[in-house]
C-alpha positions as CSV (number, residue, x, y, z in Angstrom):
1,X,89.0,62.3,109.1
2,X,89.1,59.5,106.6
3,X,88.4,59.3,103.0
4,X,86.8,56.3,101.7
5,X,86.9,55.0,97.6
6,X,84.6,52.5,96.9
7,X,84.6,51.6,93.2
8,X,83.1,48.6,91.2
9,X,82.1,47.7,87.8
10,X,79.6,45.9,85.8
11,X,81.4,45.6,82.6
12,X,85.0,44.1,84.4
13,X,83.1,41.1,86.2
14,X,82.2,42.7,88.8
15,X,85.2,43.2,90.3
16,X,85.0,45.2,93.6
17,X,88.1,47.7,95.0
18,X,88.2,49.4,98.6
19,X,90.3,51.6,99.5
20,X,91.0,54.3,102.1
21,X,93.5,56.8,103.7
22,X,93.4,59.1,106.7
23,X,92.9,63.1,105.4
24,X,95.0,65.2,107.7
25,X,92.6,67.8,109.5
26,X,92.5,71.0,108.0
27,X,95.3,72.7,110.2
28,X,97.6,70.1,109.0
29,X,97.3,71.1,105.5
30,X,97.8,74.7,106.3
31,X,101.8,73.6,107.5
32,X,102.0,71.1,104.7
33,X,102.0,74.2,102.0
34,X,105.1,75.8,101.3
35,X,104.8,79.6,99.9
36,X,105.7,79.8,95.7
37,X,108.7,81.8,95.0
38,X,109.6,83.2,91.6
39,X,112.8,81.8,90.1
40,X,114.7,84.4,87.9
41,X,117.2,83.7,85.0
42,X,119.3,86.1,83.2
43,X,119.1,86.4,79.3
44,X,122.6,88.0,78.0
45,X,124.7,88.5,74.9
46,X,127.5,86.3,76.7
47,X,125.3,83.0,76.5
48,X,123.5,83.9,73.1
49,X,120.5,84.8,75.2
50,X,120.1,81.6,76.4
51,X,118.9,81.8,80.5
52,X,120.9,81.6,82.9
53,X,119.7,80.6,86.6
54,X,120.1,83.5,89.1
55,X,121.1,82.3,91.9
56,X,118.9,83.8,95.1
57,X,121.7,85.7,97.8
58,X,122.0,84.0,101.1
59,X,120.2,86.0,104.4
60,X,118.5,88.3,101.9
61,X,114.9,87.9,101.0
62,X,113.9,88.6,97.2
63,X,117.7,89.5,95.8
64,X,119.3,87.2,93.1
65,X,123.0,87.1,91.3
66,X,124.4,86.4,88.1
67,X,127.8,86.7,86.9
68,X,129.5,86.6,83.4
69,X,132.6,87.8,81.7
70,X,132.5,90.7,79.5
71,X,133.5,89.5,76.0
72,X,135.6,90.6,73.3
73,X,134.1,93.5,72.9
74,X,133.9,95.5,75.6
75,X,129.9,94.9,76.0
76,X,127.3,92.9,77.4
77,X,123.7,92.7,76.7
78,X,120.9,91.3,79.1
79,X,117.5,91.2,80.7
80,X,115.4,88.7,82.9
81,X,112.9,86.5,82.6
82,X,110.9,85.3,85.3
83,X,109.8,81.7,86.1
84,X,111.1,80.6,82.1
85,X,108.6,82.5,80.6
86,X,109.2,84.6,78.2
87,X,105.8,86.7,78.4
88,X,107.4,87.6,81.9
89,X,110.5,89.7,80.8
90,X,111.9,92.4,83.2
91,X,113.7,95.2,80.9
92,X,114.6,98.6,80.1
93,X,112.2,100.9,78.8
94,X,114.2,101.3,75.8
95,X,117.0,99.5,73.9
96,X,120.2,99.4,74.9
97,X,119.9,101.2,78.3
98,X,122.9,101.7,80.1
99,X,122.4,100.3,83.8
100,X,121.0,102.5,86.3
101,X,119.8,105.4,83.7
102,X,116.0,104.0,82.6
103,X,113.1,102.7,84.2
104,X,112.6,98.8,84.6
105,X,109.8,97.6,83.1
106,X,107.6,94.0,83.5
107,X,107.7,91.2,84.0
108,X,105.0,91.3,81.3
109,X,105.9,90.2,77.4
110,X,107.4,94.1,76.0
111,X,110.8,93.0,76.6
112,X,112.1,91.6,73.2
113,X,114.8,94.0,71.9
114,X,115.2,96.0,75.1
115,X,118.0,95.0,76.6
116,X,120.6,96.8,79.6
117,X,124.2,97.7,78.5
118,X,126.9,96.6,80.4
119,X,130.3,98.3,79.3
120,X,134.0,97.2,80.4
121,X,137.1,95.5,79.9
122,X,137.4,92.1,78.5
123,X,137.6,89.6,81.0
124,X,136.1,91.5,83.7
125,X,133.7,89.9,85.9
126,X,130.2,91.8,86.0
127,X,127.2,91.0,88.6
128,X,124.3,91.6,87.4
129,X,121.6,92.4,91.1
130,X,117.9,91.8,90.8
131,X,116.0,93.2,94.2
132,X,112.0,92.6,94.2
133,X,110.2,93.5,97.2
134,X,106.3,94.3,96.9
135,X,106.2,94.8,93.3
136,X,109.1,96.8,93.0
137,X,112.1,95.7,91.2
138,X,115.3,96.8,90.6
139,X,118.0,96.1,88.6
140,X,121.6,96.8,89.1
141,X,125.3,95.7,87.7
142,X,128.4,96.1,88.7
């Protein structure tokens, strides 16, 4: 198939403009699309809430990883946020839910001021785990 532009106008002198370009057929196109994936970045106390990327786990489909350091303290804060958008927070139900022990909520826009609790030694490593698979999410840490 071929496309054809054929443009001219009065006003510009009559200036005349062809163009054209081959349209692949429409089994071409089909390949040519690449399926959207979310992107997910982690909001936490550690970075002043500012996100984070999560990085996606190598060989498994729809899990992402972020670590941090667990401050002075003794606690971390932090929930997601999916594509940069803040209307698409995944949280706790409540404020300051300790990991594991409340239902995860979104991604919708609830999320401001709920927040998981991550508890340990300064300097330790945390990982925080995100799994989605068919609309269900799941949060862990570590």
């Amino acid at each position: 198939q071929i496309r054809l532009d054929w443009r001219f106008s009065w006003e510009a002198g009559e200036l005349r403009r062809v163009s054209w370009e081959r349209v692949p057929a429409p089994h071409e196109l089909e390949t040519q699309v690449r399926p959207f994936r979310h992107r997910y970045a982690i909001a936490g106390s550690w970075a002043l809430g500012k996100l984070q990327p999560m990085t996606p786990m190598e060989g498994c489909v729809g899990v992402y990883q972020a670590s941090a350091r667990i401050g002075l303290f003794g606690q971390e804060e932090f929930n997601i946020v999916r594509d940069r958008d803040p209307a698409q927070t995944i949280h706790p139900s409540g404020p300051q839910a300790a990991d594991g022990t409340d239902f995860v909520c979104g991604p919708d826009n609830e999320g401001e001021g709920k927040m998981w609790v991550i508890r340990g030694n300064t300097g330790e490593v945390l990982t925080v785990e995100l799994r989605v698979s068919d609309g269900d999410i799941q949060v862990s840490a570590r």
